[in-house]
TORTOR-128402 format. One record per residue: residue number from 1; residue in one letter; x, y, z of N, C-alpha, C, O, CB in turn. Coordinates in nm, 3 decimals. Atoms other than C-alpha are relative to their C-alpha. Glycine has a CB too. Layout:
! residues N
- resi  resn  n.u  n.v  n.w  ca.u  ca.v  ca.w  c.u  c.v  c.w  o.u  o.v  o.w  cb.u  cb.v  cb.w
- NUM  a  X  Y  Z  X  Y  Z  X  Y  Z  X  Y  Z  X  Y  Z;
...
***
This chain:
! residues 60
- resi  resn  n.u  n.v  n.w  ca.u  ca.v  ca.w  c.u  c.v  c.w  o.u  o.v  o.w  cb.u  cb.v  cb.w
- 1  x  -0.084  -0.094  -0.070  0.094  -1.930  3.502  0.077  0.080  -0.104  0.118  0.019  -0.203  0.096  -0.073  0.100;
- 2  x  -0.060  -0.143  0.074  0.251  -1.597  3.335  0.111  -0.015  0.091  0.112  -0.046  0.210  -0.096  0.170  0.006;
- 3  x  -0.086  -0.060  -0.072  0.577  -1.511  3.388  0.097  0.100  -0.062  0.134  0.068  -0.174  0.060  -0.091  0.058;
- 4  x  -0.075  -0.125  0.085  0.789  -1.195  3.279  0.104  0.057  0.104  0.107  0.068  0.226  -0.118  0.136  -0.053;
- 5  x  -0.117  -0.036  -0.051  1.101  -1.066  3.323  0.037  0.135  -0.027  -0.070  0.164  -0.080  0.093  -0.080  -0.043;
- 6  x  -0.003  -0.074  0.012  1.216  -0.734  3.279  0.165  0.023  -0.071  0.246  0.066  0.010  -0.057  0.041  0.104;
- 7  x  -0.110  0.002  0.070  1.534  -0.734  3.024  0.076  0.139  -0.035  0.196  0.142  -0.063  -0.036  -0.069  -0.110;
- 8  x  -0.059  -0.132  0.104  1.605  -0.376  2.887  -0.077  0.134  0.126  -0.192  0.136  0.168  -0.103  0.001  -0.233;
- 9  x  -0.008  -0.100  -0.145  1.640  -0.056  3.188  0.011  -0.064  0.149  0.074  -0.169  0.159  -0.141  0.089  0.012;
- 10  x  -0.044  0.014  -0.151  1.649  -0.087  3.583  -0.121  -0.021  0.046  -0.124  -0.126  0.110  0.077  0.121  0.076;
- 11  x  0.155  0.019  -0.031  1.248  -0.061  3.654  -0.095  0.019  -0.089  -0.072  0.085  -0.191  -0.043  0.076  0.094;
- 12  x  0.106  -0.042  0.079  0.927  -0.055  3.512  -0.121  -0.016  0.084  -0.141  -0.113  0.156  -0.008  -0.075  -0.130;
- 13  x  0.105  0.023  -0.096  0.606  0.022  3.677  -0.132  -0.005  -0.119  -0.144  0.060  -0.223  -0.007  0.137  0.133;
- 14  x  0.144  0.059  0.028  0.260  -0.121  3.576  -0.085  -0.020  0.062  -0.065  -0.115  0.138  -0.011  -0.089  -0.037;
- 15  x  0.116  0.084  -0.051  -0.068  -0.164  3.700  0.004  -0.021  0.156  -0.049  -0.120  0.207  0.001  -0.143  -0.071;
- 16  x  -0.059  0.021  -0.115  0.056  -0.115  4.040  0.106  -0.113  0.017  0.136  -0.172  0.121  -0.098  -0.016  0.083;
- 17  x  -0.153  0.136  -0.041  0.345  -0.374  4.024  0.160  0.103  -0.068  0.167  0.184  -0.160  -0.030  -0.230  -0.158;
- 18  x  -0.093  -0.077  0.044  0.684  -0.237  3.989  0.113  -0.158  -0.030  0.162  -0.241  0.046  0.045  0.142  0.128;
- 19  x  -0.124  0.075  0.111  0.922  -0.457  3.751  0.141  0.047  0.022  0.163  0.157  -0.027  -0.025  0.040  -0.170;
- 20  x  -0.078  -0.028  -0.007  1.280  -0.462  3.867  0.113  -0.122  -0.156  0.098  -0.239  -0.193  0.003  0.008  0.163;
- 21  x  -0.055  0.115  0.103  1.541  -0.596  3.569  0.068  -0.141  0.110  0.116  -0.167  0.220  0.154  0.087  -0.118;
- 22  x  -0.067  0.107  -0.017  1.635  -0.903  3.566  -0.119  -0.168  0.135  -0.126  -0.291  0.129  0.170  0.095  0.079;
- 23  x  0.132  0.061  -0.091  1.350  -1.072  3.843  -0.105  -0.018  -0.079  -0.161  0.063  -0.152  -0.056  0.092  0.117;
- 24  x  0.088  0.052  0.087  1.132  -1.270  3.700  -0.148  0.035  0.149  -0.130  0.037  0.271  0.057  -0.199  -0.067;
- 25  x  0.081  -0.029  -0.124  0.757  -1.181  3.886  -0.150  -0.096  -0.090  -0.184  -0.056  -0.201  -0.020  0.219  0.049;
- 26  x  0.131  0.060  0.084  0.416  -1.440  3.767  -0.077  0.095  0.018  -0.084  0.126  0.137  -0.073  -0.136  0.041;
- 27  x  0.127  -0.060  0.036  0.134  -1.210  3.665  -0.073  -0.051  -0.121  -0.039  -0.123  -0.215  0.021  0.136  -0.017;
- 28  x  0.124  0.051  0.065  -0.206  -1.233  3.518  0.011  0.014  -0.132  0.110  0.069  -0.182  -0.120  0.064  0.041;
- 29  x  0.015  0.047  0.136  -0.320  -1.321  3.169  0.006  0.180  -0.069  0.083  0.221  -0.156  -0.173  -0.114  -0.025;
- 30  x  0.027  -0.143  0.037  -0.419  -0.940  3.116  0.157  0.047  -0.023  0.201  0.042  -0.138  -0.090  0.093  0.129;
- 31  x  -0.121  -0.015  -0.024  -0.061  -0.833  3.219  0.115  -0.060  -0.113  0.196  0.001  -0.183  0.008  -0.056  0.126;
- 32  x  -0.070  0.035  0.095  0.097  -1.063  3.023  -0.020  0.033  -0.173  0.053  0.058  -0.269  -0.002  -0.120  0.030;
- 33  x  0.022  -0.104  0.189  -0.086  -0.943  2.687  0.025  0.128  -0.035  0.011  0.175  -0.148  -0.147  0.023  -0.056;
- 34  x  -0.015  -0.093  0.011  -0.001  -0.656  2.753  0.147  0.001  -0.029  0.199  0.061  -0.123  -0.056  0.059  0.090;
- 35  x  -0.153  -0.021  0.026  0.371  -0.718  2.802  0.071  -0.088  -0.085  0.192  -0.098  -0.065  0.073  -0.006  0.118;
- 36  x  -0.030  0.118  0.086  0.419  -0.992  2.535  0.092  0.036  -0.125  0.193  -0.016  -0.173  -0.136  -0.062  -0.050;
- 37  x  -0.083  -0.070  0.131  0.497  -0.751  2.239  0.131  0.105  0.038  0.199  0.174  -0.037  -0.120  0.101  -0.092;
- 38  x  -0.063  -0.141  -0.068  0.695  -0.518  2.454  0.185  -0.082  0.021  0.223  -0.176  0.091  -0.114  0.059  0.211;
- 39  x  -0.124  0.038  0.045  1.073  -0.555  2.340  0.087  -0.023  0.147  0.196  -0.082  0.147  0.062  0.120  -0.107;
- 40  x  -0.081  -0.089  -0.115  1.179  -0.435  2.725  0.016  -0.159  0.061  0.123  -0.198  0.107  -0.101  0.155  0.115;
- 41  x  0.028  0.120  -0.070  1.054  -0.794  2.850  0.035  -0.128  -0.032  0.062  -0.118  -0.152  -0.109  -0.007  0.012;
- 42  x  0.014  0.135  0.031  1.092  -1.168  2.817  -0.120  -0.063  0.068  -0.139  -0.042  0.188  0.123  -0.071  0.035;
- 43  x  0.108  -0.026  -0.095  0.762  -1.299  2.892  0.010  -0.187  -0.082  0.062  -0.229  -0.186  -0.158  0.162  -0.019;
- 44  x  0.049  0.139  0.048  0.640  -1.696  2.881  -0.092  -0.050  0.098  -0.106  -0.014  0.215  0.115  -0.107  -0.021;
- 45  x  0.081  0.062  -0.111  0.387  -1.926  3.003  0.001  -0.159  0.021  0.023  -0.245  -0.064  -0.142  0.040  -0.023;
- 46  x  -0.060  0.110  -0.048  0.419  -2.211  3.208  -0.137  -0.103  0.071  -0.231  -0.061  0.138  0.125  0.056  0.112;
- 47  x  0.057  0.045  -0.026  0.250  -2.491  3.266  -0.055  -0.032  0.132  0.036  0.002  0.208  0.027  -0.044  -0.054;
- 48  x  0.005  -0.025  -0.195  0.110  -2.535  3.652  0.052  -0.107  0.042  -0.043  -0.177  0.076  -0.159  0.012  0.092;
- 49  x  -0.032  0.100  -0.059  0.303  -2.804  3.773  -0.110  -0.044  0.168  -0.127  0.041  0.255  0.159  0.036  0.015;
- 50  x  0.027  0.091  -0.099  0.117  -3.059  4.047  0.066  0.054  0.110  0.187  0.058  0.087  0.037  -0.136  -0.030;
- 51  x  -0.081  0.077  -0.116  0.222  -3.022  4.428  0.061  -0.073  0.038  0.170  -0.068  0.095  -0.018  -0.028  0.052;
- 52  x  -0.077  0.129  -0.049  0.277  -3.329  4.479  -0.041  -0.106  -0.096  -0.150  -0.086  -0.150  -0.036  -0.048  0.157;
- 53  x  0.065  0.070  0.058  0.247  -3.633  4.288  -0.065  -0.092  0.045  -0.033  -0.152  0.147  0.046  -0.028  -0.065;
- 54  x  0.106  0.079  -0.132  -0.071  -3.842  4.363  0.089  -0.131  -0.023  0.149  -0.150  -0.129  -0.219  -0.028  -0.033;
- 55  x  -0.040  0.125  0.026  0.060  -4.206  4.444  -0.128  -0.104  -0.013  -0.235  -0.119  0.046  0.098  -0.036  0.111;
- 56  x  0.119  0.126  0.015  -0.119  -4.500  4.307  -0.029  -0.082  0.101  0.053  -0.126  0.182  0.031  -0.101  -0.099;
- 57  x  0.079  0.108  -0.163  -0.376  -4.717  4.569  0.165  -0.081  -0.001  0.250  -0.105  -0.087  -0.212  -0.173  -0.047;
- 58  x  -0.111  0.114  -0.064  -0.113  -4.933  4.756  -0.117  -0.151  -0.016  -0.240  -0.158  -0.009  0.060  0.050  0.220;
- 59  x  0.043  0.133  0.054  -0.192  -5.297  4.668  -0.027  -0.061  0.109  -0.007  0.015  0.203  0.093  -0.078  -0.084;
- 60  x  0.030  0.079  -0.100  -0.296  -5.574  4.922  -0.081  -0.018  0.135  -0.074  -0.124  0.198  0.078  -0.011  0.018;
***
């Protein structure tokens, strides 16, 4: 999972997505290489956390 934030102005539009500051929004791998070097952003990626966690067989 991508996720980027928009740090530096009020909007930014991309790719059809419009970037408001401060809202963080997950986009794609593409997206994010694109906005990685880009001073305007804070961008990171996150590991996919589980739903739920599986529980171990019940015993007996």
């Amino acid at each position: 999972m991508y996720i980027v934030k928009l740090i530096k102005g009020k909007d930014y539009g991309l790719l059809g997505k419009l970037f408001l500051a401060g809202q963080e929004q997950e986009v794609d791998k593409k997206t994010y290489n694109y906005l990685k070097d880009n001073h305007q952003f804070e961008v990171r990626e996150e590991k996919e956390k589980p739903d739920s966690p599986i529980a171990p067989p019940a015993e007996g």
